[in-house]
N, C-alpha and C positions, 0 to 999 in steps of 0.2 A: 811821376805823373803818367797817366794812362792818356794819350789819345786815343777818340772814338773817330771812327769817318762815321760821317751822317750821309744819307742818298741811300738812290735805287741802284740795286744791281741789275747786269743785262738780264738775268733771268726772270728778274722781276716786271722789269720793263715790258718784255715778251710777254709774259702771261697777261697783262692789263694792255695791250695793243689786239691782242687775242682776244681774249675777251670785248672785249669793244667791236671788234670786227663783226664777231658771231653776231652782237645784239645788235649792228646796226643791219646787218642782212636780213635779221629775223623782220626790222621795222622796216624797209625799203617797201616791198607789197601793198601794205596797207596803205604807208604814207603817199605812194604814185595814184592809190584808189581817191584818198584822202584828194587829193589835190586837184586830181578830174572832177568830182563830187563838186567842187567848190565851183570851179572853170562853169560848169553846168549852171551851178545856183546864182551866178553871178551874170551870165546871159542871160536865161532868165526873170531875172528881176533887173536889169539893165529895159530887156523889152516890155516888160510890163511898165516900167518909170515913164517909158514910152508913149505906151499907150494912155495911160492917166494922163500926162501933158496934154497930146492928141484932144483928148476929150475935152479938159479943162480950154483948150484954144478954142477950140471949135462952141461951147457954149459962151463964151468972151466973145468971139466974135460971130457968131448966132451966121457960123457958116460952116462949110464942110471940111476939114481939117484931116487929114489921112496919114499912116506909116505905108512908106512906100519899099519895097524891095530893093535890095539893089541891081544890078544891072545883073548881075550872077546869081543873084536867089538873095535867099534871107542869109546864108550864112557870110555872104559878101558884107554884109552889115541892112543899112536902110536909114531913110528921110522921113523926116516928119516935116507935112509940107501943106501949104497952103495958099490952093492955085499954084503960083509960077513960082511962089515963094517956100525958101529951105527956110524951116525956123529949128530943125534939128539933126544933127547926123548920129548916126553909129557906126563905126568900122569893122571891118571883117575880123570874126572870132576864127581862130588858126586853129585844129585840131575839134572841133565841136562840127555835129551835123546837126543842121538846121530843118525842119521837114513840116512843112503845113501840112494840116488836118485834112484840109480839099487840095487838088492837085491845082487848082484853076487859082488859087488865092494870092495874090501879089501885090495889095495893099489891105491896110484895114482903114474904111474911112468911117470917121462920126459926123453925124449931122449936127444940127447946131443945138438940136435937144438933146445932145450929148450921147446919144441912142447911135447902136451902128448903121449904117444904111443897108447894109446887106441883113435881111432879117431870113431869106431862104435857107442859108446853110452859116451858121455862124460859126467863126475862122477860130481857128489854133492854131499854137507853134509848138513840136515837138524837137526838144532839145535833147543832144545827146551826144557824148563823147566819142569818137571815133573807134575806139573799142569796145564801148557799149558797155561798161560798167557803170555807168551814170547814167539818169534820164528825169527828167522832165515837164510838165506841160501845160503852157500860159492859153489857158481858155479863156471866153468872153461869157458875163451872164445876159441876160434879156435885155437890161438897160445896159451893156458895152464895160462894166467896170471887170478889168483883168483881173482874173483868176490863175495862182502857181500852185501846181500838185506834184507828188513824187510820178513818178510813172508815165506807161503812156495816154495819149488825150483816147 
């Protein structure tokens, strides 16, 4: 009777730890870009959900409803609020810069025709990974409904 051993040898094992190494260094790059990308897309359309609420309150209740900054800027997070009252939060995104379109801009409020009230300079948010490989930008159209684009506003 012949015995076989069945398995991997060390050398074998080596070349397939190896190999795996190289391919996962090869994907590391991309997959860090991949995931900033996402970080980005995901504030962004977190502020724009935002803003649609925002609207939607403010035509419900045929008054001025606004996202407010937080106390640190937009990247602190921000309220959705009306009058005295919070009827939304969002918290601070870690690693993402937050950057409005006008430097003065620190709430966006809709009126009750669902229209924003600032019609001089209409606000955006410039979203962007802390390394600037990712970017974003939630504008408003005429009648206030948020707008997301690749790039900047």
């Amino acid at each position: 009777m012949s015995s076989r051993v069945r398995g991997f040898t060390l050398i074998e094992l080596m070349v397939v730890i190896s190999l795996a190494a190289v391919m996962l260094g090869l994907a590391l790059p991309s997959f860090k870009s991949f995931v900033a990308g996402q970080r980005v897309k995901t504030a962004t359309s977190d502020f724009s959900l935002a803003a649609v609420f925002a609207r939607s309150e403010a035509i419900k209740r045929n008054a001025e409803v606004g996202i407010v900054a937080a106390a640190g800027g937009w990247k602190d997070g921000w309220s959705v609020k009306f009058g005295a009252v919070t009827l939304g939060t969002q918290s601070a995104y870690k690693g993402l810069v937050m950057t409005p379109s006008h430097v003065d801009v620190i709430d966006v409020v809709y009126l009750g025709s669902g229209r924003l009230k600032t019609q001089a300079h209409i606000p955006g948010l410039q979203v962007s990974d802390e390394g600037g490989t990712a970017s974003r930008c939630v504008s408003f159209d005429l009648s206030g409904l948020p707008k997301r684009k690749l790039g900047d506003c």
